[in-house]
Residue, then its C-alpha position, 0 to 999 in steps of 0.5 A: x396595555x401595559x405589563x407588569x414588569x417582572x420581579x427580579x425573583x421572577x427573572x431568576x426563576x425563569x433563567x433557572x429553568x431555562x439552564x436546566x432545560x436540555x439543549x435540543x438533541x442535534x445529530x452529528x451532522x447537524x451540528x457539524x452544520x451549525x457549529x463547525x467551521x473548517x480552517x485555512x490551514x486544514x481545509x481546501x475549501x474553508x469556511x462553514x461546514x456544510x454537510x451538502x457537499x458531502x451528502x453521503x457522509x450524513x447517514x455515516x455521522x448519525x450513526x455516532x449520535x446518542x439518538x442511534x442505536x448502532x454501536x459500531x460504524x465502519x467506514x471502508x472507503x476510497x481517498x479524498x472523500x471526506x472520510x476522516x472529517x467525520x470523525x473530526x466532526x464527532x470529535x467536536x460534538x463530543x466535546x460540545x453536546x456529549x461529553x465523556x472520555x474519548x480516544x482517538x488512534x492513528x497508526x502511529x503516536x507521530x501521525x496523532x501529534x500531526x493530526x492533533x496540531x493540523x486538523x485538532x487545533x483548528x477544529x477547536x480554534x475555528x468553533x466558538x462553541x469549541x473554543x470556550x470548552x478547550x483551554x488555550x494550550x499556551x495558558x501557564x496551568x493548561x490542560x491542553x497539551x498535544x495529545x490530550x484535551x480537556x473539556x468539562x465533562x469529559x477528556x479527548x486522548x490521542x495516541x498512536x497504534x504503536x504504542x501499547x502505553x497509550x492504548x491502555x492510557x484511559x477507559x473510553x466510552x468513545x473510540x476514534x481508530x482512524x486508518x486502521x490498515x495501516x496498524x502494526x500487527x502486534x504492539x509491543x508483544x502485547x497483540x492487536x492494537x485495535x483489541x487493546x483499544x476496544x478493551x478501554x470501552x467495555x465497562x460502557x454500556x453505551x459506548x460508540x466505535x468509528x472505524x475509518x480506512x482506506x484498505x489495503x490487502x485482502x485477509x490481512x485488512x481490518x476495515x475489510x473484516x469489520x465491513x463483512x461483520x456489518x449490514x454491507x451499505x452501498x451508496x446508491x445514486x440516480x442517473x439523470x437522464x434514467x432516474x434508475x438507482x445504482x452503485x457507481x462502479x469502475x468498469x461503467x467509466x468510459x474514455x478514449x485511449x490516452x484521452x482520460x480527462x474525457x472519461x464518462x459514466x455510462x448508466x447501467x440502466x439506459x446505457x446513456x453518458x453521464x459527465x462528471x459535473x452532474x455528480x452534483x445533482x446525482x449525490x444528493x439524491x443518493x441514498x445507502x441500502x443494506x445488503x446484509x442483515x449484520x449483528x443490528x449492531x454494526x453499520x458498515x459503509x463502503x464508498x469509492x472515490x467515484x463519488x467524491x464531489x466536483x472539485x475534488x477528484x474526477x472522473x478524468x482523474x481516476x481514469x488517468x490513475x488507471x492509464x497510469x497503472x497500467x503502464x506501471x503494474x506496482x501503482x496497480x494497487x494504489x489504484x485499488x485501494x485508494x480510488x476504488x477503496x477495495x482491498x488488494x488480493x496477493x498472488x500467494x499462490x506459487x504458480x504451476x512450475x510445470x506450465x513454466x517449464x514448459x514455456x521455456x525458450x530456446x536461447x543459449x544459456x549466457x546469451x542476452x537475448x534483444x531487448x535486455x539492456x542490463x544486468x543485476x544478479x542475486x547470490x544467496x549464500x550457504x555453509x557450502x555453496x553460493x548459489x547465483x543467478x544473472x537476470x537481464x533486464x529491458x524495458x517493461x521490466x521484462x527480465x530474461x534468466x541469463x544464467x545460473x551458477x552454483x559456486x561450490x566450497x566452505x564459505x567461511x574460506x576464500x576460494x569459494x568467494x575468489x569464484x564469485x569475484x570471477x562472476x562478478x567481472x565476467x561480461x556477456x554476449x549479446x545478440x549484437x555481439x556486445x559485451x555487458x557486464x553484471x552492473x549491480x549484484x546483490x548478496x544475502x548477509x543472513x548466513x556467513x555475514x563476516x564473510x560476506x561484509x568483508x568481501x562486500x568491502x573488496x567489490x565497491x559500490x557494485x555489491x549490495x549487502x542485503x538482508x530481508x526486512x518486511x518493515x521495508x516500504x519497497x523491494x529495497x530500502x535505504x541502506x543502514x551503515x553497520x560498524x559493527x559485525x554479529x560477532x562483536x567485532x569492529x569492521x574498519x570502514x564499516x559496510x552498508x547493509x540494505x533492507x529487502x521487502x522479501x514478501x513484496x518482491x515474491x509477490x510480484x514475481x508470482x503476479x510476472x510468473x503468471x502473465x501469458x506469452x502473446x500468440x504468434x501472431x500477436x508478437x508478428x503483428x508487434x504486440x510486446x510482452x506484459x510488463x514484467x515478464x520473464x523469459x527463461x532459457x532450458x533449464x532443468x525441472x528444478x529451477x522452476x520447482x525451487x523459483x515457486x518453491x513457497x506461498x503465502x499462508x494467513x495465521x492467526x497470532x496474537x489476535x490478528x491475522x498475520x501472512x507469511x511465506x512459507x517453503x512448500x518444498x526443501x530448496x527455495x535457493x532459485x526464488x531467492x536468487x532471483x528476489x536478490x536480483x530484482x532488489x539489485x535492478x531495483x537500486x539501479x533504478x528499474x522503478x522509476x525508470x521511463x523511456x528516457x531512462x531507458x534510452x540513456x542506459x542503452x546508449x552507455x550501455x552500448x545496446x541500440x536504442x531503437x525498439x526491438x524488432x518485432x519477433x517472427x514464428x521462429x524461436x528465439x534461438x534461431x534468430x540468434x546467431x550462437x555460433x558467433x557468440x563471443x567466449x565469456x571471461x572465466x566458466x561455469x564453475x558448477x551448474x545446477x540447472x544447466x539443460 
């Protein structure tokens, strides 16, 4: 039977109505499966997006889809597990399906230009769909410029949390704040970059808010606040053998020491092992389940890097990081914040000066004690005195307070600095009857900085100028050459001037400060010391009142929570000092040191290069022969703590 050939009106007519029919509402993962495409340049694993490989980032994108009726999602999460190609994945659909203004925020305008051209470009270029809504940036009337993308119906801004002006760009109904903890804390004096972002959403009565990190310290992260401000979902997996749901947890892996690519996962139901290659079987089956009720706005995700797909990080990997952490107590954090994806709690709180006190050792004050292979010292300076304190150093980073001087006299005179000039080339005695000088003595510059410049200038490259700076990335940064002096007055030869991350080195002191001794009969047996240690001989009550003499206090400014140390007593001199000390080993090398390192300084330092011996029930003082002790060149001009 033959049909009758349709008219042409007839044929416009039915494609009239098939324009006009809605495209199929897909969710976000939907989409991703069927459009996205990951490139070479950007993607380990390129080719189709499949969003099987990582099954828990599913529920996560569906949130963002016009079907959901959540408003706010919150990703708390671990390293390598796929966290912002969710968002990069909205970023498409947007584009594609649901079209409206859109702002997506990096910590900085640097880092967005970087994501725009390494993850942006080739989300666009990769899809066919994409490719035909964005126009070619290299067009002469383009616009599609770095940080801004334009489709029909809508735009895409990207920006950087640093930037007050590009927060306020543009009204958006969709909001992208990618690794939120890493945001300054105030933009250009005008407060949180995240509330002037939100600002840009409120005249949308459907808007959608991503927020995405990695977090970072506890009370001050912003992805921890808005994960407790949610429904708190885990991600659950069965185990093989059990079937039993659980959340996977750290303390379940199981390896043999030294041996962590063997590490298992032991099922907290059945007790049986379970090897990381069945996490293939286990993720897709997993589920997420609330543990609170939340504003039935707000869903919020926490995933650690446990779950993270065979192929991308391990088991045997995260064990290693731990081994590793261990060894090196700074990648502690690392370890927590990036594989367990928990945030870090700070050691604010000073430590009880009375138990330290208590603890003291017996050795003479100007003695280094076995096991210190070199010196440092920090002086801080004040109108009428330089306080300083001598601090060895061995393996571990275990320190020993040598000793502290307090060099009385008018700073803004030569004399008091001639006293410092004779610490500086004093050498003391060890154990062996060696003499090891001070190699490395960093001097605080915030009070009487002409004086210290030009003394500084007279020493070489044995003093560092130092002043404090919280934007440090580490105990010390890189040095900044300073030509000219607070007074305007051109310094010849100029001086370098090195950032202390003041906060981050009393931090780790308070973490050292609270290690327990090991038992006698720990340390017969040769058990050493806690890395990080200190050892300090019998000075009096206020030294260690003044090395705890400040904590750290959360204030509210400018609507985000900001930490501060704060002085719990008058004088804090003796935390200082030894903050400039540590600053001090830590240009000599002391956070990249390894056993090798360690033997090279020994032996140009002259110390023995063999482990210490393992101490008896005997003080450290008896051990030590003081009577042999070779006189130091130069005195103690004034000693404060002096027992």
């Amino acid at each position: 039977m033959n049909l009758p050939t349709p008219t042409a009106e007839e044929i416009y007519s039915a494609a009239a109505t098939a324009g006009a029919r809605p495209d199929p509402l897909l969710t976000i993962s939907q989409w991703a499966d069927k459009y996205r495409t990951l490139s070479q340049r950007a993607s380990a694993e390129p080719g189709p997006w499949r969003t099987d490989r990582t099954p828990y980032l599913r529920e996560i994108m569906d949130c963002l889809s016009p079907s959901s009726p959540i408003e706010r999602t919150v990703f708390m999460k671990g390293a390598q597990i796929g966290g912002t190609e969710c968002g990069n994945n909205w970023i498409g659909y947007v584009i594609h399906q649901a079209q409206g203004p859109m702002m997506a925020v990096q910590p900085t305008v640097e880092m967005a230009k970087r994501n725009s051209k390494q993850r942006i470009d080739p989300l666009i270029e990769e899809s066919e769909v994409l490719r035909t809504l964005v126009r070619d940036p290299r067009s002469r009337d383009s616009s599609n410029t770095v940080l801004s993308k334009e489709f029909p119906g809508g735009v895409l801004v990207m920006t950087g949390a640093n930037s007050a002006v590009g927060l306020r760009s543009m009204a958006a109904r969709y909001l992208f704040l990618d690794e939120v903890d890493g945001y300054p804390g105030d933009v250009d004096g005008e407060g949180d970059p995240i509330n002037l972002a939100l600002a840009r959403t409120r005249t949308f009565s459907r808007r959608k808010v991503f927020l995405v990190s990695t977090p970072k310290i506890t009370g001050m992260s912003r992805i921890e606040a808005a994960f407790e401000e949610s429904d708190k979902r885990f991600f659950h997996v069965p185990c093989p053998i059990c079937r039993e749901m659980q959340v996977l947890k750290f303390p379940q892996l199981r390896w043999p020491k030294g041996e962590a690519e063997k590490a298992l996962y032991v099922c907290e139901h059945c007790g049986q092992e379970i090897h990381n290659h069945q996490k293939q079987w286990m993720l897709p089956r997993g589920m997420w389940r609330a543990t609170a009720k939340g504003d039935g706005k707000t869903a919020g995700f926490h995933l650690s890097s446990l779950y993270s797909p065979v192929g991308w990080f391990s088991w045997g990997e995260a064990a290693k990081q731990f081994e590793q952490a261990q060894k090196n107590p700074s990648l502690l954090q690392v370890f927590v914040n990036t594989v367990l994806g928990d945030t870090w709690t700070l050691l604010g709180e000073a430590p009880d000066w009375k138990k330290l006190y208590d603890r003291r050792e017996q050795y003479k004050i100007g003695l280094v004690p076995r096991g210190g292979i070199f010196i440092t010292a920090g002086a801080d300076v004040q109108r009428d005195r330089i306080e300083v304190e001598v601090v060895a150093w061995g393996r571990g980073k275990v320190s020993w307070s040598i000793d502290y001087r307090v060099f009385e006299g008018d700073t803004a005179r030569t004399q008091v600095w001639e006293k410092l000039t004779g610490l500086l080339n004093e050498t003391f005695t060890t154990t062996n009857n060696l003499e090891l000088p001070i190699i490395q003595m960093a001097v605080d510059s915030g009070y009487a900085t002409n004086e210290v410049y030009e003394w500084a200038r007279r020493q070489g490259n044995r003093v560092l100028v130092v002043k404090g700076d919280s934007r440090a990335p580490a105990i010390i940064g890189s040095a900044s050459p300073i030509e000219v002096g607070p007074l305007g007055v051109k310094l010849k030869r100029g001086v370098k001037v090195w950032p202390v991350n003041s906060g981050m080195a009393k931090e780790e002191l308070y973490r050292w400060l609270r290690l327990e001794r090991p038992t006698d009969e720990d340390l017969e047996q040769g058990v050493p010391y806690p890395p990080g240690y200190c050892h300090f001989p019998r000075y009096s009550e206020e030294y260690f009142r003044q090395i705890t003499a400040e904590q750290l206090v959360a204030k509210l400014v400018k609507g985000y929570r900001k930490l501060e140390w704060q002085k719990m007593r008058e004088r804090n001199e003796a935390l200082d000092c030894r903050v400039y000390a540590r600053a001090a080993a830590a240009r000599v090398g002391l956070d990249r040191f390894q056993e090798k390192h360690w033997r090279v300084v020994a032996e140009r330092m002259g110390v023995p290069v063999s482990p210490a011996p393992r101490p008896t029930q005997q003080s450290p003082v008896q051990q030590q022969p003081q009577a042999t002790a070779q006189p130091r060149r130069g005195r103690r001009v004034s000693g404060r703590f002096g027992g």
